[in-house]
Backbone bond lengths (Angstrom), bond angles and torsions (degrees), N, CA, C in turn:
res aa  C-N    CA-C-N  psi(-1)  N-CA   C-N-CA  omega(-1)  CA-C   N-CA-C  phi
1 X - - - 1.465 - - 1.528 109.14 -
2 X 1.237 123.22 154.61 1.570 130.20 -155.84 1.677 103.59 -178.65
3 X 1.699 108.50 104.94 1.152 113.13 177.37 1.550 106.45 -152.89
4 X 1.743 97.68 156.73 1.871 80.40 168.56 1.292 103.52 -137.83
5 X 1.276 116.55 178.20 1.722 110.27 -158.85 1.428 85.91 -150.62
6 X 1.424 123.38 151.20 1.350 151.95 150.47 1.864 129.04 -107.94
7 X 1.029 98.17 104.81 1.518 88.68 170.03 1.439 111.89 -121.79
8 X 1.866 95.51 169.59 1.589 94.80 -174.64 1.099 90.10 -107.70
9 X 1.460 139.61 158.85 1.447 150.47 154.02 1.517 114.12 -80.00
10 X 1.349 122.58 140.40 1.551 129.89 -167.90 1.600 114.81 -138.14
11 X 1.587 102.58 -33.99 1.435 117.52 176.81 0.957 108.83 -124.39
12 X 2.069 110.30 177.94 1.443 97.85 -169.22 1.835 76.77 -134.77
13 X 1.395 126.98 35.01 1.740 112.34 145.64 1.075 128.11 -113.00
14 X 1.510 125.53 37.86 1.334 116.48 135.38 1.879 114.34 -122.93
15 X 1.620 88.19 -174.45 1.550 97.03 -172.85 1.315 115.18 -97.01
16 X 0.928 138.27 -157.66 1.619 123.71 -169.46 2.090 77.87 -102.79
17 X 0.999 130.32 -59.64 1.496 117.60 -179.77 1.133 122.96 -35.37
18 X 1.608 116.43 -46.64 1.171 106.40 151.27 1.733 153.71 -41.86
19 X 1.127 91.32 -30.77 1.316 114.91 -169.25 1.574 105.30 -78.05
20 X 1.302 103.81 -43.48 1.872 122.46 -159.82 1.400 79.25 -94.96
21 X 1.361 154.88 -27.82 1.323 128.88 -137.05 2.253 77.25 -121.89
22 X 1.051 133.91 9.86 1.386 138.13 -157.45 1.854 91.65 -127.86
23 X 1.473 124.43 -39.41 1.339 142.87 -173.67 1.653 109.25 -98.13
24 X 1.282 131.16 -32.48 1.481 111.07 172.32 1.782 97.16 -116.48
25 X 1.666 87.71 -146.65 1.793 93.64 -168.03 1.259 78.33 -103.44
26 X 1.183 156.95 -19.01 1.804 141.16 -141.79 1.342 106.67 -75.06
27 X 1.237 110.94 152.97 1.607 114.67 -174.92 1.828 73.60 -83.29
28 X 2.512 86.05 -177.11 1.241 108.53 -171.83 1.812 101.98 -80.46
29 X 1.423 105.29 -11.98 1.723 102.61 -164.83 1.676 100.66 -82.01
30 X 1.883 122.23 -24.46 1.441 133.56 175.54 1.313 96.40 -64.52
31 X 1.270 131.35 -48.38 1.772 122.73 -148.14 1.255 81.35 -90.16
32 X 1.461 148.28 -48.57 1.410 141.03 -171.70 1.650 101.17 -39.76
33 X 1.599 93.50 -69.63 1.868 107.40 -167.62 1.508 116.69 -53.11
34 X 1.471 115.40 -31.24 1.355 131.38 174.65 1.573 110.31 -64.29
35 X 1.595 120.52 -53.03 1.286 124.60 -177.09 1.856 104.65 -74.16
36 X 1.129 135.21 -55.89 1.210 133.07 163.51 1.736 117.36 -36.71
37 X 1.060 106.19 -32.01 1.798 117.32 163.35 1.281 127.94 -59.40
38 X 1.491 115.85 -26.54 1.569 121.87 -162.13 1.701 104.46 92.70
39 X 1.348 133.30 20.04 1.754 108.05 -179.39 1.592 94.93 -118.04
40 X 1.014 134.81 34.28 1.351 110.00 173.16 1.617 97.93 -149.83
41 X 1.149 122.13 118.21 1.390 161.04 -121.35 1.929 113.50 -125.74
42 X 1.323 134.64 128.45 1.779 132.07 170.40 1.636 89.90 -132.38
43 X 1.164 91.96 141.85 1.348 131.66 149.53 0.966 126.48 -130.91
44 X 1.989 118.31 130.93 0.846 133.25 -136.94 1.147 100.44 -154.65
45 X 1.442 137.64 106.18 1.789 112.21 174.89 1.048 112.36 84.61
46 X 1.098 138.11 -4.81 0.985 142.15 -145.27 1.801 142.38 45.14
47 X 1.157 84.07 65.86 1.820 118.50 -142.00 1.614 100.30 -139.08
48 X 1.344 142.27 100.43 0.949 143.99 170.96 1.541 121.17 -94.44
49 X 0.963 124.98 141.90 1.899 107.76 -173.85 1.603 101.26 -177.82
50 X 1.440 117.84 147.18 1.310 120.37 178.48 1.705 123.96 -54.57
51 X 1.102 147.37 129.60 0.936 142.71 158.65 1.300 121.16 -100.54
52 X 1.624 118.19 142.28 1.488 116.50 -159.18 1.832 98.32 -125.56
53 X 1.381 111.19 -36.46 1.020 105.54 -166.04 1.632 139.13 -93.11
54 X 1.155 111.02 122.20 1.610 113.40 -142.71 1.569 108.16 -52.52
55 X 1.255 120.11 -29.99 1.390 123.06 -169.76 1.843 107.05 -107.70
56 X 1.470 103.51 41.32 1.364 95.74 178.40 1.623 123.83 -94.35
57 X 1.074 118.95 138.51 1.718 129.05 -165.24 1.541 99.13 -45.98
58 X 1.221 108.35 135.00 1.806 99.01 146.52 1.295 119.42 -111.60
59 X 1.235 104.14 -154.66 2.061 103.82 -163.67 1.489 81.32 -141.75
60 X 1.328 112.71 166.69 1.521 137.76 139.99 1.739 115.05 -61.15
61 X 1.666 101.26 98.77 1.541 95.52 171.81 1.648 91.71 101.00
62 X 1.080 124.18 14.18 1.609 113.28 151.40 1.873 115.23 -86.39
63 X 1.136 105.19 176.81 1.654 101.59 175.39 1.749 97.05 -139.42
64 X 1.366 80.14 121.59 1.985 84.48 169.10 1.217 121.47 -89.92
65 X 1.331 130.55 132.03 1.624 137.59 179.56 1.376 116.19 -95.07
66 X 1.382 126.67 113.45 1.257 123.13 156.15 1.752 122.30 -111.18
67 X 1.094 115.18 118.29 1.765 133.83 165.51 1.350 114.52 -97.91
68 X 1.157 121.01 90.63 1.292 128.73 -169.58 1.494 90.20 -111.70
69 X 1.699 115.61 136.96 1.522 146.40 -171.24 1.578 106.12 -165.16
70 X 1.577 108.97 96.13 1.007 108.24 179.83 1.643 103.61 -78.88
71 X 0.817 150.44 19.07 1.325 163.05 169.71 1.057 129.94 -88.64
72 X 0.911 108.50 -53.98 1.949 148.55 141.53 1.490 123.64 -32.46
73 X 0.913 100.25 -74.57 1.869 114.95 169.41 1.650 105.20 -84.98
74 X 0.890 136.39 1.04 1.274 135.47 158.62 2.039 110.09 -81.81
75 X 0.859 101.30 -24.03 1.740 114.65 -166.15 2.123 97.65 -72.70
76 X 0.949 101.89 124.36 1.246 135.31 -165.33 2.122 96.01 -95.19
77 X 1.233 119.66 117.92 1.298 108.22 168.13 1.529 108.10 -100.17
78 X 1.953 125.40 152.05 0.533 117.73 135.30 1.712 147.56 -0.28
79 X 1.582 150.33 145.08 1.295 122.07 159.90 1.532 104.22 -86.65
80 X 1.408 104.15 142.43 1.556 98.70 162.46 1.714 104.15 -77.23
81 X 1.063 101.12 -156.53 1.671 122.42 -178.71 1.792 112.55 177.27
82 X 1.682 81.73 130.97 1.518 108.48 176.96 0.995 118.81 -57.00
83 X 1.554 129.60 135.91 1.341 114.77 -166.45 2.150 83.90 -119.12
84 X 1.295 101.62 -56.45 1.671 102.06 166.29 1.496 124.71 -162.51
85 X 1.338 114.76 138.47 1.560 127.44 -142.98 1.826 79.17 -99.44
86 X 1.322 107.63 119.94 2.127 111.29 172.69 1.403 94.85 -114.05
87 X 1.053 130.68 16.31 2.120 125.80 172.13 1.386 90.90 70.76
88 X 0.942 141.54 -81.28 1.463 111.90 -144.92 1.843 111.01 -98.68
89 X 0.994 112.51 8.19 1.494 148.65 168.00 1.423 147.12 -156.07
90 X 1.199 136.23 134.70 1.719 112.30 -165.02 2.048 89.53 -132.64
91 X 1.408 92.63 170.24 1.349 107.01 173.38 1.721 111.56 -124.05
92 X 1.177 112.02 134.75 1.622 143.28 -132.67 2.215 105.13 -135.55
93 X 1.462 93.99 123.96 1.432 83.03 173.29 1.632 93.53 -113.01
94 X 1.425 118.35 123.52 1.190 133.93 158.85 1.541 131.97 -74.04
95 X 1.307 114.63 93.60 1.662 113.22 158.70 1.156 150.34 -42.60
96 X 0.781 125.80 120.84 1.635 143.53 159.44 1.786 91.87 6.42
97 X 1.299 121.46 149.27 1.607 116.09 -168.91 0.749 115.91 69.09
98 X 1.364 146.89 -78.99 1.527 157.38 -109.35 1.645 98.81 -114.59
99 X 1.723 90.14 120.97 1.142 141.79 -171.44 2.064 115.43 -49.57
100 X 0.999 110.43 140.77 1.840 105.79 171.90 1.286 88.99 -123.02
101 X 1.133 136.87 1.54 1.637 119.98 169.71 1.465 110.80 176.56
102 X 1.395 91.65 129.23 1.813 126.93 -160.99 1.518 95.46 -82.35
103 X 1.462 95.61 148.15 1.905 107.55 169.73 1.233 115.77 -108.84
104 X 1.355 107.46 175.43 1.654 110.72 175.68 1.669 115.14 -40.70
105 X 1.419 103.82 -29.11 1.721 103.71 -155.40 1.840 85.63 -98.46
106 X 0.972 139.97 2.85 1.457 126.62 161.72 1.301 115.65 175.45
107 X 1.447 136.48 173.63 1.809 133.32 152.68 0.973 118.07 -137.83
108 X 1.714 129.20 21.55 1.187 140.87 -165.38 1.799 103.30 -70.78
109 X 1.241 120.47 -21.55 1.272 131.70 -155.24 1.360 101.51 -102.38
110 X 1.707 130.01 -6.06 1.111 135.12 -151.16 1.866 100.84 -104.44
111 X 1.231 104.52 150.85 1.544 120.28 177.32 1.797 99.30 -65.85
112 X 0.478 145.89 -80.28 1.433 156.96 150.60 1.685 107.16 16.61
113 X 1.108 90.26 -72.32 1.927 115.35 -168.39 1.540 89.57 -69.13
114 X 1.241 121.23 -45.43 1.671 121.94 -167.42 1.353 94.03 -49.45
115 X 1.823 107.08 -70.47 1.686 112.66 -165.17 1.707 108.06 -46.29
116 X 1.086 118.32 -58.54 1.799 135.55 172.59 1.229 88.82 -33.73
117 X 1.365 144.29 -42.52 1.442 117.71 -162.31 1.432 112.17 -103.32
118 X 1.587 124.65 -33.14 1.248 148.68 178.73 1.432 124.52 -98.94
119 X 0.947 139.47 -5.79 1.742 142.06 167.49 1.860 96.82 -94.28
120 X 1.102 82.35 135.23 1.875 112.89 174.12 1.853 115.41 -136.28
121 X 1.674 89.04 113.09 1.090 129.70 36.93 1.891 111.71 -105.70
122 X 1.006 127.34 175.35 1.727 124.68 -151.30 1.609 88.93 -108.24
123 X 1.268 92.01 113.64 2.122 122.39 175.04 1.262 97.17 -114.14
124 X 1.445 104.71 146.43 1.812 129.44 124.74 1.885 121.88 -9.45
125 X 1.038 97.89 77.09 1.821 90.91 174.84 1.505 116.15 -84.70
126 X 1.419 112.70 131.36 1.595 109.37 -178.25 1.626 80.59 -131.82
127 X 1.492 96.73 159.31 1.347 149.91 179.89 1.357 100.94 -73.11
128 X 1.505 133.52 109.79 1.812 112.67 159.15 1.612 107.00 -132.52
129 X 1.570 113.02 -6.89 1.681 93.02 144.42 1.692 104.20 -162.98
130 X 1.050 120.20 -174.44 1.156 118.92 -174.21 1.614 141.74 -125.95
131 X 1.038 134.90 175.13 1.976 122.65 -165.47 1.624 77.59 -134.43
132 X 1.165 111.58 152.14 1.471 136.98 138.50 1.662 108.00 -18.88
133 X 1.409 116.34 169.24 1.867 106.44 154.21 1.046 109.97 -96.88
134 X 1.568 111.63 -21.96 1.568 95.69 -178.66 1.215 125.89 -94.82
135 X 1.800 114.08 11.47 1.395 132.50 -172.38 1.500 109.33 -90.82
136 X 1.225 114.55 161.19 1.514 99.72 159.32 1.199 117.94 -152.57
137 X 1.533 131.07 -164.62 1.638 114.91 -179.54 1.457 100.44 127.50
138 X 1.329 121.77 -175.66 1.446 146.00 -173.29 1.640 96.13 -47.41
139 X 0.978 122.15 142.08 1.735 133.13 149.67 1.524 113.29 -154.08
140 X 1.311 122.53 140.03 1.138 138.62 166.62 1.555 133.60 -78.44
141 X 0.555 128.87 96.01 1.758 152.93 171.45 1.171 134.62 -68.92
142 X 1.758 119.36 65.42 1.416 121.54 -175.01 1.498 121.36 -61.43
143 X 1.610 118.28 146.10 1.469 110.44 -176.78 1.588 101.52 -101.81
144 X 1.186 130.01 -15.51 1.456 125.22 -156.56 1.809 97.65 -135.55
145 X 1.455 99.02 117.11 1.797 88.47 172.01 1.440 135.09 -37.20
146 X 1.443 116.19 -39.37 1.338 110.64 171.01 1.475 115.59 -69.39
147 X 1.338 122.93 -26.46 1.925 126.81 169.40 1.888 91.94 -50.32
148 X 1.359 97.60 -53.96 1.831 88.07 -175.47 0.962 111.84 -61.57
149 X 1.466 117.54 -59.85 1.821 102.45 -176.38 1.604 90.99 -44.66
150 X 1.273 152.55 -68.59 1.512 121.30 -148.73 1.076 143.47 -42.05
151 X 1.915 91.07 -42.16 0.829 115.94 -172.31 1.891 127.48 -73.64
152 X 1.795 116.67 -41.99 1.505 145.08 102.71 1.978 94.05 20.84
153 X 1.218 106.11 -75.27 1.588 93.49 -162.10 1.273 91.63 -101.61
154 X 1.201 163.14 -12.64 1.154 145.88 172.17 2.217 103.77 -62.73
155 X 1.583 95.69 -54.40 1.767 74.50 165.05 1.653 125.98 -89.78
156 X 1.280 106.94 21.79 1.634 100.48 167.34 1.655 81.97 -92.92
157 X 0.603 146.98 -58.64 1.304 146.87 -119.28 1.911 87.38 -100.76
158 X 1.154 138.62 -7.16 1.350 159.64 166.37 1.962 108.88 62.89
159 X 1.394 94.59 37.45 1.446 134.75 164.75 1.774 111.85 -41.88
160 X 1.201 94.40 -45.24 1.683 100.77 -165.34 1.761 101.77 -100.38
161 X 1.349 104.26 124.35 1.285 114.49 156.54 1.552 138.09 -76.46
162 X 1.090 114.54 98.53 1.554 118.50 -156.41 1.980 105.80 -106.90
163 X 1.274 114.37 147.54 1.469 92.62 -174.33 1.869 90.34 -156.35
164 X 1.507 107.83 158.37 1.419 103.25 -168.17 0.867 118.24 -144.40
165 X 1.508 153.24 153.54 1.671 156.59 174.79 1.373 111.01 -91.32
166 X 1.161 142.86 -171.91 1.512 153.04 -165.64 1.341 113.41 138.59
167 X 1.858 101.67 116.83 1.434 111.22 -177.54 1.982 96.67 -81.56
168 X 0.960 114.35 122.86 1.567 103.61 175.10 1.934 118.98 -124.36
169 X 0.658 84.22 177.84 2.008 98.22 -164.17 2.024 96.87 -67.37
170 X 0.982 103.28 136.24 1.443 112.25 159.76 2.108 93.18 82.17
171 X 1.616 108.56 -171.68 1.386 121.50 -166.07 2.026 82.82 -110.68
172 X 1.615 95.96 118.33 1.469 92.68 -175.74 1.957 90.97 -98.28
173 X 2.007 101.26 161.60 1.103 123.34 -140.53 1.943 79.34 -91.18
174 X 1.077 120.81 165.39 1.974 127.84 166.13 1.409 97.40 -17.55
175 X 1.215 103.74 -81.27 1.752 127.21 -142.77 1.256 99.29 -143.10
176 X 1.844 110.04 130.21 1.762 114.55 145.16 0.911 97.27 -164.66
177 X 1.904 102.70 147.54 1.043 123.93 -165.67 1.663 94.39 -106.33
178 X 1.181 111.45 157.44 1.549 106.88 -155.44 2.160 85.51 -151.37
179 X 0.987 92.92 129.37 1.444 120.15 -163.34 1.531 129.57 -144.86
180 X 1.243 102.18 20.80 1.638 123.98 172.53 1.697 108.28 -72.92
181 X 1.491 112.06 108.59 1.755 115.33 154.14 1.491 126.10 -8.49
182 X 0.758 141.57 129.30 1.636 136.60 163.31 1.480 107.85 -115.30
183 X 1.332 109.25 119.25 1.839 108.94 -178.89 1.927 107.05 46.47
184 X 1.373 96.75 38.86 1.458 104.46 160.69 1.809 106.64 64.92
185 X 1.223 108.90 17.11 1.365 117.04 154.46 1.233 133.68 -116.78
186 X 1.532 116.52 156.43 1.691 103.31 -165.38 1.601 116.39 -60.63
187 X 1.108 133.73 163.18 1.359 152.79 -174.57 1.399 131.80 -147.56
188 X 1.468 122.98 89.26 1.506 106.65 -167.04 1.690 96.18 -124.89
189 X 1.713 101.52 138.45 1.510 97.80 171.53 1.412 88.14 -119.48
190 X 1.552 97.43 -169.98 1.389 111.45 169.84 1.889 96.59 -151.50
191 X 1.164 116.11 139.46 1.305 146.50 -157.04 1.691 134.38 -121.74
192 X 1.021 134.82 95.16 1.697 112.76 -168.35 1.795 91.92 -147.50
193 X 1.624 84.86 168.21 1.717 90.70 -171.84 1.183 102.29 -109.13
194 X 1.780 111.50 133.62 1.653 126.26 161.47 1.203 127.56 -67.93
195 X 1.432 112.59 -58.20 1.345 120.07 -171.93 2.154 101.81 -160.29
196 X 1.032 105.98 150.40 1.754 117.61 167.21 1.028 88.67 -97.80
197 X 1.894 103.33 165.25 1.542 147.83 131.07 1.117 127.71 -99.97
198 X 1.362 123.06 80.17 1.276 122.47 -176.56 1.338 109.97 -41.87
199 X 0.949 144.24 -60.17 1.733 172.41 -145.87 1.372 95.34 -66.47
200 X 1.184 118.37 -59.25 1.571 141.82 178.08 1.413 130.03 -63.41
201 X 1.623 80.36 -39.37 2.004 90.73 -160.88 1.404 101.45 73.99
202 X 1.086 157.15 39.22 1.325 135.55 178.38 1.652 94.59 -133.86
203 X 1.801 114.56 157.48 1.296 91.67 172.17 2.059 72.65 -134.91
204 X 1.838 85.41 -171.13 1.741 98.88 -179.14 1.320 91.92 -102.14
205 X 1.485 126.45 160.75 1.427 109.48 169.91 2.038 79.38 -147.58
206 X 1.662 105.77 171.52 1.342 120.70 -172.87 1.287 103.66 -106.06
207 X 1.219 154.18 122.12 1.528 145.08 152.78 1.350 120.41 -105.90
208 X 1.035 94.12 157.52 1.628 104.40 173.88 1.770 105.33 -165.54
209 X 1.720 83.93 153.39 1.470 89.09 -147.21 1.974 104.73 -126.86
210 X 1.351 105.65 124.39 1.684 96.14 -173.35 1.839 112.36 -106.85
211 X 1.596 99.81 28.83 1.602 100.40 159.63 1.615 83.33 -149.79
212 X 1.852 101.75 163.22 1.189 106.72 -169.50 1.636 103.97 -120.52
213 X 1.549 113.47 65.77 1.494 123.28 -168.15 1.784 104.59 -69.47
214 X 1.370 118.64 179.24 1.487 111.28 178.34 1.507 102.55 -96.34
215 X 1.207 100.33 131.33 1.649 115.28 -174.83 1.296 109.11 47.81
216 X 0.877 120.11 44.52 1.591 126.72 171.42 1.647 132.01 -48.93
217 X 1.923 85.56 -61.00 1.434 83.60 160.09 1.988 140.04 -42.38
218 X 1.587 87.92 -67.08 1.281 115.40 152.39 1.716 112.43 -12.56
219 X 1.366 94.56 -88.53 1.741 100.77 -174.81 1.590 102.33 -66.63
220 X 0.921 155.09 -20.76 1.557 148.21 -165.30 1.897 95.50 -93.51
221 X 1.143 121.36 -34.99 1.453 107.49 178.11 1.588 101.05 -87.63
222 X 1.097 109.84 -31.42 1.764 101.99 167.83 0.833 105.97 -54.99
223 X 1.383 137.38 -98.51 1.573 135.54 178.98 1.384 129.22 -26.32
224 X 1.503 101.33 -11.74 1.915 96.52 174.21 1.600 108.83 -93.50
225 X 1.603 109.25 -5.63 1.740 117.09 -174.69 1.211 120.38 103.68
226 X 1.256 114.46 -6.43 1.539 141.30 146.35 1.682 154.79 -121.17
227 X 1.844 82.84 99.97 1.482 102.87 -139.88 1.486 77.35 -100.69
228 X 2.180 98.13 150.77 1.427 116.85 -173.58 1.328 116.77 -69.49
229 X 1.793 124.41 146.33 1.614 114.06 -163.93 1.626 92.54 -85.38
230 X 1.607 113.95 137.63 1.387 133.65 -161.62 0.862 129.75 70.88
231 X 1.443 122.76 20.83 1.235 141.97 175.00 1.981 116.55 -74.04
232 X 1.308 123.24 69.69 1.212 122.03 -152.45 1.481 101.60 -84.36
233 X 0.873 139.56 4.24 1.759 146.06 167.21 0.927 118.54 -101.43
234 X 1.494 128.48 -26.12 1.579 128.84 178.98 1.267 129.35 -137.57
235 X 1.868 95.44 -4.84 1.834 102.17 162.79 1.424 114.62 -96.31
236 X 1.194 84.27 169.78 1.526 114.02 -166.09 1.569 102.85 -72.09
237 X 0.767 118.96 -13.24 1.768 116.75 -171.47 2.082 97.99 -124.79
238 X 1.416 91.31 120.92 1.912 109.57 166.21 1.470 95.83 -86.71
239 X 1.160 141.25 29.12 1.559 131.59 -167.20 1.561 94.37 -142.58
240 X 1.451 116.28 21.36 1.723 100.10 174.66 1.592 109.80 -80.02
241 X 1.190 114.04 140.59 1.301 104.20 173.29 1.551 115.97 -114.42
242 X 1.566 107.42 27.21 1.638 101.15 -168.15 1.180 88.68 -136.79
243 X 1.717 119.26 149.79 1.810 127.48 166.20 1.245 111.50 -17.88
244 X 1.169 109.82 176.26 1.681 116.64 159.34 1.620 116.84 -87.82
245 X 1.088 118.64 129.18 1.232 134.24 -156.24 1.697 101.85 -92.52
246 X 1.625 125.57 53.03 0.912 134.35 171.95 1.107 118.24 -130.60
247 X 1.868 124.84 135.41 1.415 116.20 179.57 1.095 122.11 -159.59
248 X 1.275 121.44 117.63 2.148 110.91 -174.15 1.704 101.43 -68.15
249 X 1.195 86.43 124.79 1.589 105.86 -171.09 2.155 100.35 -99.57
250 X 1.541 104.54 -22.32 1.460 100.89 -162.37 1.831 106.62 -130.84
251 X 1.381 114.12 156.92 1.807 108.88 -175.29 1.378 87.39 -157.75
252 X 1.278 115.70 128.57 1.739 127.95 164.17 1.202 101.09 -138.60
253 X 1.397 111.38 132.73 1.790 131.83 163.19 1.491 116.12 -157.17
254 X 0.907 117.52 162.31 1.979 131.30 150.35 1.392 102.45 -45.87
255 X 1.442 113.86 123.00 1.664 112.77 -169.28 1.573 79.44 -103.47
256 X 1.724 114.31 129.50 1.329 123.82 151.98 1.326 120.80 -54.68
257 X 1.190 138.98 -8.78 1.761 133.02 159.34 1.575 122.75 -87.94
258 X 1.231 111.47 -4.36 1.556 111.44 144.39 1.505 113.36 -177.36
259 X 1.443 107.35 37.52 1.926 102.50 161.10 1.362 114.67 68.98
260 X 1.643 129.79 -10.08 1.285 116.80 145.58 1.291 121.27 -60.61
261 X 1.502 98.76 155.00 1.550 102.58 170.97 1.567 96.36 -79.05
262 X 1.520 109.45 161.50 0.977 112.26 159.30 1.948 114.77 -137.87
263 X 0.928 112.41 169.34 1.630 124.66 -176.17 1.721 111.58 -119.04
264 X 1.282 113.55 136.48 1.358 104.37 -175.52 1.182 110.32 -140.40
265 X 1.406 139.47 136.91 1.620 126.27 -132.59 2.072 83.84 -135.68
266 X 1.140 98.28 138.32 1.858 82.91 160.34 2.057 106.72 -95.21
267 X 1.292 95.52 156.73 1.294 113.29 -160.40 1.776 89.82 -64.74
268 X 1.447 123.82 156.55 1.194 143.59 170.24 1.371 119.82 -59.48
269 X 1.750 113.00 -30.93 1.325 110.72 -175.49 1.696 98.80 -96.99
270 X 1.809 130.20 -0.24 1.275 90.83 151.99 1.538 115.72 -139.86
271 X 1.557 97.41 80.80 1.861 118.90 -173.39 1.449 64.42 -91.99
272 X 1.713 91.85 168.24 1.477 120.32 135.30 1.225 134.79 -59.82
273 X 1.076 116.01 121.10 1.939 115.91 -179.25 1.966 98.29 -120.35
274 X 1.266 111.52 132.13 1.237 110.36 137.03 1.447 143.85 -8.51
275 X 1.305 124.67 133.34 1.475 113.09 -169.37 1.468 111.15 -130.54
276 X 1.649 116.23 98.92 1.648 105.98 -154.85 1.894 93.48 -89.55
C-alpha cells in the first residue's frame, strides 16, 4: 500500500494521530510506526520538518504530511557499528543497504537516524558526506551543526583524506591512474594492485580519489575493464549474486576537538576479503 495525504489543521484538540488515524484506514499502532519512521511530516510557518511524536500539539493553520510506503517502512536496515565515539563527532562503519539520506516516505534506514537512535550518550546526528547504499566503510557523523559546518569545509576545501578497497573482475595491472570526465566534469582516481585470485580472476586493488564525482569510483574501474564484483549498474555481469565489493577502509583530517590530525583505520574483521 502507498498513499499520501495532506491535511489542513483548524483546531488545536486533537493530535496529529488523531487526525491521520480519523483521515485514512490505518490503525493508531501504523500512524505511530509510520511517524517514528520519518513519513509523517508539519508545516508550520512555513517550516516543514519531520514529526515523530504521536501526541504532538497542533495549531490552527498547520498542514500535516503523511507518506505512507508500506514497502518502505517495512525495509529493515542493516546494523551499523561504532568504530569510535570523539564527543563532538564519531566514526561509523556503514553497511551494505544502509542509507546517507532519508526521503519524504521515511529515514528509518538511514546512517544518521541509526546513530540518533543507538549511540550513548544520545546526540544530534548530521550527515557531512556520503557512501553509495551499496558501498560501505568509514563515514563520519557530526553531532553539533558547527562540527558539520567543519567538517562541510574541510572536504570542500579537499582537507580530508579518504582512501578505498575494491575486489574487481580480472588480474588488475601495479598502478593506473584513471582520469575519464564524469557528466563532462573532471575526474581523477588513482588505482594500484593488492593482491590476485587466481582461482577467481578477481584481484583487491586500493583507490583513492582527488575529485568527489557520483560513483566515480565505480564507473572509472568499469571503464578501465575492471568493473567492481556486485557492481549491478556498471559491471559487466547481471548474474552477481554478492554486495558490491566496495569500501572506505581509511579517514585522515584535523580533528575539530583538539587540532590533531587524526587517522582512522576500519577494523580487520570488516575489510573486504576474497571469496574462494
Amino acid at each position: 500500500m502507498k498513499f499520501k495525504i495532506h491535511l489542513d489543521i483548524d483546531s488545536t484538540d486533537k493530535t496529529a494521530v488523531d487526525v491521520l488515524g480519523e483521515s485514512t484506514e490505518l490503525t493508531r499502532q501504523a500512524i505511530k510506526q509510520a511517524m517514528t519512521k520519518g513519513a509523517v511530516w508539519l508545516t508550520r510557518n512555513m517550516s516543514t520538518q519531520r514529526v515523530r511524536r504521536a501526541d504532538k500539539p497542533l495549531k490552527p493553520g498547520d498542514e500535516l504530511h503523511l507518506y505512507f510506503d508500506q514497502t518502505v517502512l517495512e525495509q529493515q536496515p542493516n546494523n551499523a557499528a561504532l568504530v569510535v565515539d570523539e564527543g563532538l563527532y564519531s566514526i561509523w562503519y556503514k553497511p551494505y543497504g544502509m542509507l546517507c539520506q532519508g526521503s519524504k516516505w521515511g529515514d528509518h534506514c538511514t546512517i544518521n537516524r541509526w546513530v540518533e537512535k543507538n549511540l550513548e550518550p544520545q546526540r544530534p546526528a548530521f550527515i557531512v558526506h556520503r557512501l553509495d547504499r551499496a558501498a560501505t566503510g568509514l563515514i563520519i557523523i557530526a553531532h553539533q551543526k558547527k562540527i558539520a559546518a567543519y567538517f562541510s569545509n574541510l572536504f570542500q576545501c579537499r582537507e580530508i583524506e579518504k582512501k578505498y578497497q575494491a575486489i574487481v573482475e580480472g588480474e588488475f595491472p601495479d598502478k593506473i591512474k584513471l582520469n575519464a570526465d564524469i557528466e563532462n566534469k573532471p575526474a581523477l582516481s588513482h588505482a594500484k594492485a593488492i593482491a590476485y585470485n587466481p582461482s577467481t580472476n578477481q584481484s583487491l586493488v586500493d583507490v583513492t580519489i582527488e575529485t568527489g564525482r557520483k560513483h566515480q569510483i565505480r564507473r572509472h574501474l568499469s571503464e578501465a575493464g575492471f568493473p567492481i564484483i556486485g557492481d549491478r549498474l556498471y559491471g559487466q555481469s547481471d548474474e552477481y549474486t554478492s554486495d558490491l565489493c566496495l569500501s572506505s577502509y581509511y579517514l585522515s583530517f584535523v580533528s575539530p576537538s583538539d587540532h590533531v590530525k587524526k587517522n582512522y583505520h576500519l577494523p580487520d574483521n570488516l575489510r573486504l576479503q576474497f571469496k574462494y
